[in-house]
N, C-alpha and C positions, 0 to 999 in steps of 0.2 A: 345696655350697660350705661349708667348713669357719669358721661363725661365731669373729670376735673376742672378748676378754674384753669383759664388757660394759664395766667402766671405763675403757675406752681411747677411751670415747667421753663427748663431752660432753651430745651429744643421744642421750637413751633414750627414745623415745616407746613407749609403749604403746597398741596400740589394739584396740577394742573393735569386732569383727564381728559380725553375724548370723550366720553357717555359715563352717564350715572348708573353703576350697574344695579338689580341685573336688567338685562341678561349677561351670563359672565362670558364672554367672551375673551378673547387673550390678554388684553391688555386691562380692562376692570379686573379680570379674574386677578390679574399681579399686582394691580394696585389696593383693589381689596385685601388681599393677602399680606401684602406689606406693609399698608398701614394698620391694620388688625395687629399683625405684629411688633408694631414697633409702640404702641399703645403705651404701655408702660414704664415709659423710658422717654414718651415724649407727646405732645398734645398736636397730633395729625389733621388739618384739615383737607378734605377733598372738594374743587370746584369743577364742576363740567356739566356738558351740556346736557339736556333731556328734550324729549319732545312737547312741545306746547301744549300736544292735548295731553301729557301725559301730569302737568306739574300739578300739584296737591294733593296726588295720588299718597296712600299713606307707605312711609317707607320703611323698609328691614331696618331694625335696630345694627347697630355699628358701634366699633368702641373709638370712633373718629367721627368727627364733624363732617356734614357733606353739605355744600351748597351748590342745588342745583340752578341751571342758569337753561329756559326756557329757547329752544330753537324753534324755528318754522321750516328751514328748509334743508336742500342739502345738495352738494354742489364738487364733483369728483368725490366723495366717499366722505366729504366734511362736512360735518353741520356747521349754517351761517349763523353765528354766535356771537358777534361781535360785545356784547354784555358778560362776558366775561373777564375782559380787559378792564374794565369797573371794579368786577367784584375784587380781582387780582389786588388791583392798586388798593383802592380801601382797606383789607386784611391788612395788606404790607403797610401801609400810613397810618396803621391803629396800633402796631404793635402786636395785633393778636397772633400774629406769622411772622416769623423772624428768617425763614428761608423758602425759597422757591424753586420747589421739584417740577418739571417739566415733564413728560411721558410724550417720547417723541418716536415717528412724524403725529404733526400737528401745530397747526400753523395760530392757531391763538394761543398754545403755549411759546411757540417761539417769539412774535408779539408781545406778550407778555412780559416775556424774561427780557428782552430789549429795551422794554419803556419800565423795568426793574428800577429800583432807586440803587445809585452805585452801592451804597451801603449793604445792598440787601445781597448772601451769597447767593449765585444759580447753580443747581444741578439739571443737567439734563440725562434721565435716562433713555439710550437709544434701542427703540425695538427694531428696529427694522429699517433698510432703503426705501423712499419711495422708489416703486419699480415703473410700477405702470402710467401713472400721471407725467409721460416725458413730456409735456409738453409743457406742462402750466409749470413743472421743476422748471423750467427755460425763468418763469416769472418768478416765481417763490425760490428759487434757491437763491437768489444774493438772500432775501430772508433769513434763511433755514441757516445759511453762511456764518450769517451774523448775529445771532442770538447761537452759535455755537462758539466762538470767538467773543463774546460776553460770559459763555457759563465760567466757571469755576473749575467744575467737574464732572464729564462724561462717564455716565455708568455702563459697561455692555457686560451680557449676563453669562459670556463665555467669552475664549479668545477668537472662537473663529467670530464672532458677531464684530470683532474690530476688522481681522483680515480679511473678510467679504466685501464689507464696506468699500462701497465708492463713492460715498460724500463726507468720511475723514478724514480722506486721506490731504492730510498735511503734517506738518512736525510740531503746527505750534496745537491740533487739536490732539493728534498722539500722547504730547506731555500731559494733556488732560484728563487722558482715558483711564478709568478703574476699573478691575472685575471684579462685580460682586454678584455668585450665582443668583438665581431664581429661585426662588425657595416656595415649595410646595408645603403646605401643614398635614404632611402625615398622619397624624393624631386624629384628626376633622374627620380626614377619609378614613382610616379606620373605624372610629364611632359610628359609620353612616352603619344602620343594619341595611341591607336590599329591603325593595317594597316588594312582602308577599306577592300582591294581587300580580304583580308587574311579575316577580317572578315564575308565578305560575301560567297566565296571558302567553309569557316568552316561550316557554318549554315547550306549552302546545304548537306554538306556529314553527318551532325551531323542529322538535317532529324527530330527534338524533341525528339533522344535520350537523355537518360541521360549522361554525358560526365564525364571520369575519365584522371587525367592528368600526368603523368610523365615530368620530365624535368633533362637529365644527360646523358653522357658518356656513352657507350653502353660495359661495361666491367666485367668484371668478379664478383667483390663485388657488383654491382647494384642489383643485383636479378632479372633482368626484366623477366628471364623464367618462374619466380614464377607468377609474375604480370599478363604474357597470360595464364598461368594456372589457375590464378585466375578468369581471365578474363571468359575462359571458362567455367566455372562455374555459371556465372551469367545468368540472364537472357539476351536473343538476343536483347533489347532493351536498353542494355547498351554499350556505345561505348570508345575507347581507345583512347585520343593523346598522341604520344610519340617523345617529342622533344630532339633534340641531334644525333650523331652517335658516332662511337665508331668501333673498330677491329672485334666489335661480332654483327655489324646491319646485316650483310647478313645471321647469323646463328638464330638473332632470325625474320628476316623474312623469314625464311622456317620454324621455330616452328610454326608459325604465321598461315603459309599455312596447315603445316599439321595438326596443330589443328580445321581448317576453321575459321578462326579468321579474316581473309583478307579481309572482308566487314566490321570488325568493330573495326579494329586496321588501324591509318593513321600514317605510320611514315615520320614526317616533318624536321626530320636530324636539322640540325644545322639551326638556325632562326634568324636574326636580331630583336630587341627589341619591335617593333613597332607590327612582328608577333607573339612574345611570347606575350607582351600583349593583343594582341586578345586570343590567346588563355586562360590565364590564367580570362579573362571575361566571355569568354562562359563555362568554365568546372566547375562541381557542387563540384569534390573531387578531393583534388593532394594526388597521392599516392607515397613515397620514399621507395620502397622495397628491400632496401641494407640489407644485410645479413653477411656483414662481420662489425668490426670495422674502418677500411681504411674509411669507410663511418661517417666521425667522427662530424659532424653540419648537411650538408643539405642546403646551401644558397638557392637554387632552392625552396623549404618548406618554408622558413621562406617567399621568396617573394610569394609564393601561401598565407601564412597566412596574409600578407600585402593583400592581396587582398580581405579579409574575404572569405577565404576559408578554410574547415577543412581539415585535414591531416589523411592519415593513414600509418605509419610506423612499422617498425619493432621493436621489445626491444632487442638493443645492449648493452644499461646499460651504455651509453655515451652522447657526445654532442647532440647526436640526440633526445634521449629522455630526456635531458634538454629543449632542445626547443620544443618538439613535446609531449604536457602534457596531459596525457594518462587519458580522460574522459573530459579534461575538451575543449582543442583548438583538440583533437586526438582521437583516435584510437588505439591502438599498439595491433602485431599481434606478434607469435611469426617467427621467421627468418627460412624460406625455406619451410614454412608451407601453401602452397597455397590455404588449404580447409581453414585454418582460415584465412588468407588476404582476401579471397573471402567470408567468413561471415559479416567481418570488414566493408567491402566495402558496402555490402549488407544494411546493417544494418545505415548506413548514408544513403544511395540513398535512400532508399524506408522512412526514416524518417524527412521530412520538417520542423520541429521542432528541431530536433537533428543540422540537418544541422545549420540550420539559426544559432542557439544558438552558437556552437561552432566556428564557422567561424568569430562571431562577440567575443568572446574567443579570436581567436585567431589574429582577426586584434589589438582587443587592447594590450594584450600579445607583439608578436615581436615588434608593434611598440613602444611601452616604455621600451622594456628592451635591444633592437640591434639598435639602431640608430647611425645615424653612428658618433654621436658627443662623444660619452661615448667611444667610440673607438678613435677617436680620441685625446681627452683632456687625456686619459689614458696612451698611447702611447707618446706622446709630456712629460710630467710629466715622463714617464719614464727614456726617453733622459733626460731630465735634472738633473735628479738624478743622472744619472750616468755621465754624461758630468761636 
């Protein structure tokens, strides 16, 4: 889609990513998603990092600007990027950006927004605590502190994503805080048809098991260990997909092995849309077994529940269990608990009742309450308030 000049537009947000997607993972997947949608209404550009060897690669058309900024390394979960605080200020010093979206954690947006010209408004949207980096938060949080205490306005994509929170909590970031859902483009996932081949491939190895689905990054707050534990558990008549990779796909396929799991776990690594579609038709349950809070919504869930399918999750006591409602579209087990994720599980499979019910729960659920227009119109009305 052949971008407008930028002055034709009143709103030029700028925002500041962690990775140039894809791959989509949670937070490209929402920024892709939200500047896609807000396209017409406003001249989006996206800056973030990519891997060195990956830059020149030729990229997915966009109906937004993307400038990516070349990493080499990476250092507690962040790419060292420092080239991007460049590109920041330049956009902001030309005019060609008139606001700065941050997608936080992420410490070159926060940077960023600090060395911001006062003029210039900041949003910052908060996905998540750091959880796990306690250590270097000792160093980076005056940081994190203070490019939050600069923004403008905190976006969180539910209420519980504020009341989880334990680096808002003040009164002067409170005053800040908006919700504006997360908004899925239902429409997209619709259009996808499933890929034959992929659907036929599945059927054979699925064999009239019952089929359990994961879809995520293969990382440390997922819990997938829990999930073949759980797996293990169940009767041999239930079978695993598990879409995505991740630094930890080759450790939990030796869990996999040594559990004997390996006839009935298929891991299909990262998937273009057409194959996650198939799979999200043939699996009876999507299960999100994150365990940590870093695990802060679930887009992966919400499009299983798009699909009327039920969910079984963990209780983080956040976005996830905003979307994922525990009896009625869900499940919820508690976190690193594998004999009860594998009751959970149980307890949908072997129930056709249960299932049906909640799956139809749950398609109405995400689709009236994350579409991606309410994110949208939300967003856009944002900008303008402060513009």
């Amino acid at each position: 889609m052949p971008l407008k000049p930028f002055m034709s537009f009143s709103i030029r947000p700028l925002h500041v990513g962690k990775f140039v997607p894809p791959p989509y993972a949670g937070m490209e997947t929402h920024v892709d998603t939200l500047l896609d949608s807000i396209s017409g209404q406003s001249q989006a550009t996206l800056v973030a990092s990519e891997p060195s060897a990956g830059m020149g690669r030729p990229s997915e058309p966009t109906a937004y600007k993307v400038i990516p900024v070349p990493y080499y390394a990476m250092l507690a979960s962040v790419p060292i990027c420092p080239g991007i605080l460049g590109v920041v200020r330049t956009e902001l010093e030309s005019g060609r950006s008139n606001l700065l979206h941050v997608h936080a954690p992420n410490p070159w947006g926060d940077l960023a927004a600090i060395r911001a010209p006062k003029s210039t408004p900041v949003v910052i949207t908060w996905h998540s605590d750091i959880v796990r980096q306690r250590a270097l938060l000792k160093l980076y949080g005056p940081i994190q502190q203070h490019a939050l205490r600069r923004a403008d306005r905190i976006v969180v994509f539910t209420p519980k994503h504020y009341d989880s929170s334990q680096q808002l909590r003040s009164e002067e970031l409170r005053r800040k805080v908006r919700t504006v859902p997360i908004g899925i483009d239902f429409s997209k996932l619709d259009a996808v048809a499933p890929d034959a081949e992929a659907m036929a491939s599945l059927k054979q190895w699925i064999n009239g098991r019952a089929v359990v689905l994961s879809v995520g990054r293969h990382v440390y707050y997922k819990g997938y260990q829990y999930l073949l534990g759980a797996l293990a558990r169940l009767p041999s008549d239930v079978a695993l997909l598990m879409v995505g990779a991740g630094p930890l796909t080759g450790e939990l396929v030796r869990y996999a092995e040594q559990r004997g799991l390996s006839g009935r776990v298929k891991f299909l690594g990262e998937v273009k849309q057409p194959a996650l579609v198939a799979a999200l038709t043939l699996c009876d349950v999507f299960c999100l077994p994150s365990i940590e809070q870093s695990e802060a919504f679930g887009i992966a869930s919400a499009e299983a529940m798009a699909f009327g399918k039920p969910t079984v999750v963990c209780e983080l006591g956040n976005g996830v269990n905003y979307l994922n409602r525990d009896g009625v579209t869900s499940l919820v087990s508690p976190p690193r608990d594998e004999r009860a994720l594998s009751d959970a599980l149980a307890q949908l499979l072997r129930d056709d009742g249960m299932r049906l019910r909640m799956g139809q729960a749950a398609r109405e659920w995400v689709r009236a309450e994350f579409g991606v227009e309410a994110m949208r119109d939300g967003t856009i009305d944002l900008y303008r308030e402060l513009l």
